[in-house]
C-alpha positions in Angstrom: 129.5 1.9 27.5 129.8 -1.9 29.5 128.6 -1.4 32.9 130.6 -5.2 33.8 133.8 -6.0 33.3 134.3 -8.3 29.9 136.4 -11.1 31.8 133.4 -11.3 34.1 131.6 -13.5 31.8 134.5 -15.5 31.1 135.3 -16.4 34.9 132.5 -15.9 36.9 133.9 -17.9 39.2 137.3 -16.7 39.5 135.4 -13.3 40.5 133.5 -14.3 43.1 135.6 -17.1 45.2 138.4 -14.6 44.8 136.4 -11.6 46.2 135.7 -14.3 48.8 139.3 -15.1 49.6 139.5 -11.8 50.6 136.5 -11.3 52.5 138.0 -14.4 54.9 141.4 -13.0 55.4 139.2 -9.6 56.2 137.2 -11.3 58.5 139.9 -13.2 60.3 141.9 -9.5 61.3 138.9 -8.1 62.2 138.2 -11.6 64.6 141.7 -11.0 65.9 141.7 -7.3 66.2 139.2 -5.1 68.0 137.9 -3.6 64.7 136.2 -0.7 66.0 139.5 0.3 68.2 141.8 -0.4 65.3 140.0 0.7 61.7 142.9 2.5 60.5 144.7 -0.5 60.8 142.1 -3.1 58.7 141.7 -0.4 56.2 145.1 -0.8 54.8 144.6 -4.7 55.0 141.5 -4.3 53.1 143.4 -2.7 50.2 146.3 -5.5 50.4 143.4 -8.1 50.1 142.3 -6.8 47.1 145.4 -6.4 45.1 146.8 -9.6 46.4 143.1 -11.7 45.6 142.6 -9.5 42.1 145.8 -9.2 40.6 147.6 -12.3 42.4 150.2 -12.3 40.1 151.7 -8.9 39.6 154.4 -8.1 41.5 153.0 -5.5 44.4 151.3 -8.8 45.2 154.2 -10.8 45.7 155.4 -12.0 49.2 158.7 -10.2 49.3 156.4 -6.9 48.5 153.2 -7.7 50.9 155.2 -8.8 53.9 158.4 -6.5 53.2 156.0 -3.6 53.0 154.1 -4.4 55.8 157.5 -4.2 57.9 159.0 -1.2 56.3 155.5 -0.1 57.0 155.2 -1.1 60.3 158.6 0.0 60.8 158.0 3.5 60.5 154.4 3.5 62.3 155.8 2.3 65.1 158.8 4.8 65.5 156.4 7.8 64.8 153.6 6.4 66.8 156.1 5.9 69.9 157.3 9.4 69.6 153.5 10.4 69.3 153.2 8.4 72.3 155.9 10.1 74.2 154.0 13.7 74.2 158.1 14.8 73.3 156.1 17.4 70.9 154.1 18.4 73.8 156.9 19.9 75.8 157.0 22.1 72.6 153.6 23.1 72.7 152.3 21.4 70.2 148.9 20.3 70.0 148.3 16.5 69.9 145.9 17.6 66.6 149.2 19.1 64.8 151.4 16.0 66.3 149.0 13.3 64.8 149.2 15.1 61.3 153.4 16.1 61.1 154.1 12.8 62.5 151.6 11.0 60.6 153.1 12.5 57.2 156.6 11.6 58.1 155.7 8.0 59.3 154.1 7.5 55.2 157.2 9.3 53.8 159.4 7.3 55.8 157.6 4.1 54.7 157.7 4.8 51.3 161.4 5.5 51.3 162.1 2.0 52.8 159.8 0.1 50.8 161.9 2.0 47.8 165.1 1.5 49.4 164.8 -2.0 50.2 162.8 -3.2 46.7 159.4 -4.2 48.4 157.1 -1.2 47.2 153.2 -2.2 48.4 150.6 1.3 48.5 148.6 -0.2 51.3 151.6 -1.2 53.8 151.9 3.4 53.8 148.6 3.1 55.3 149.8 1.0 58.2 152.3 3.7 59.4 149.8 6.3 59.7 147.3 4.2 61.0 149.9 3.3 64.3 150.3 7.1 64.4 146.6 7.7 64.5 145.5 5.1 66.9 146.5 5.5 70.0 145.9 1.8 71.9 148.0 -0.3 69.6 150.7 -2.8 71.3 152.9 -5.4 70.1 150.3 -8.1 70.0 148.5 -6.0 67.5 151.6 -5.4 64.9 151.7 -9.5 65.3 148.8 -9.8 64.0 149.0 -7.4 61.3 151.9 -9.0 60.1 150.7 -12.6 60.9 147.4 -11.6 58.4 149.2 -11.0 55.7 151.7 -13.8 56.2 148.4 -15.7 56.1 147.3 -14.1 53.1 150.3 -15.0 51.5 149.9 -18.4 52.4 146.4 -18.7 51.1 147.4 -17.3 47.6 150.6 -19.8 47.6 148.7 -22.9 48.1 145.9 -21.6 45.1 148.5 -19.6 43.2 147.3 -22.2 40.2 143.9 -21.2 40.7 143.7 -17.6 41.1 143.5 -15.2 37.8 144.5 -11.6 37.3 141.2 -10.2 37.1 142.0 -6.3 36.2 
């Protein structure tokens, strides 16, 4: 049984200024975002860091997947998390407890069907409509800088593409 990774010894390198790449992108939402207000938000930037900075060349880490699934994403958070917003299910008599977790549902399901749809299938960018249905003091200014992140993140991993390794 190999407790590290084989390619390790190969690239040592490669592993750690990669692992590094991502802990600056990281760093910079949680500089631009109130992280404390907003976790459910980083989260799902924290698992596009990692597939975009270990396996930079497959295609969920691709541009037209990170920043097409962000706004499918997005997309869908936004819709549910207005109508979770609205207390519309409150007139109903449901509890804001139940509204979080049936809106919540249907803001991932509707993500993933436009990420499938539209050909730009990223797992983390699901996380980003239930984290805008789950936290309540989002605005505009924060979806920008979601968005802008991993615009940066694609930037970064365009001008090293020739340096960055698959490392899984």
């Amino acid at each position: 049984m190999r407790l590290f990774d084989a390619k390790f010894r190969r690239y040592p390198g490669h592993y750690f200024i990669q692992s590094f790449l991502a802990a600056l992108v990281i760093m910079m939402a949680v500089l631009l975002m109130d992280a404390v207000a907003h976790t459910a938000l980083i989260a799902s930037l924290g698992a596009t860091a990692f597939i975009a900075f270990t396996m930079p060349h497959l295609q969920v880490a691709r541009p037209r997947f990170l920043i097409g699934g962000y706004v499918m994403g997005t997309l869908s958070g936004v819709c549910f998390g207005l109508l979770h917003g609205s207390k519309w299910l409150a007139g109903w008599g449901v509890s804001p407890v139940a509204a979080e977790v049936v809106l919540g549902g249907f803001a991932v399901g509707l993500a993933i069907l436009l990420m499938l749809i539209t050909d730009t299938e990223h797992p983390p960018a699901a996380g980003i409509a239930l984290g805008l249905v789950i936290s309540h003091d989002w605005g505009f200014p924060t979806l920008a800088v979601i968005l802008g992140c991993v615009v940066m993140l694609c930037a970064v991993k365009h001008v090293l593409r020739r340096y960055l390794i698959d490392l899984l």
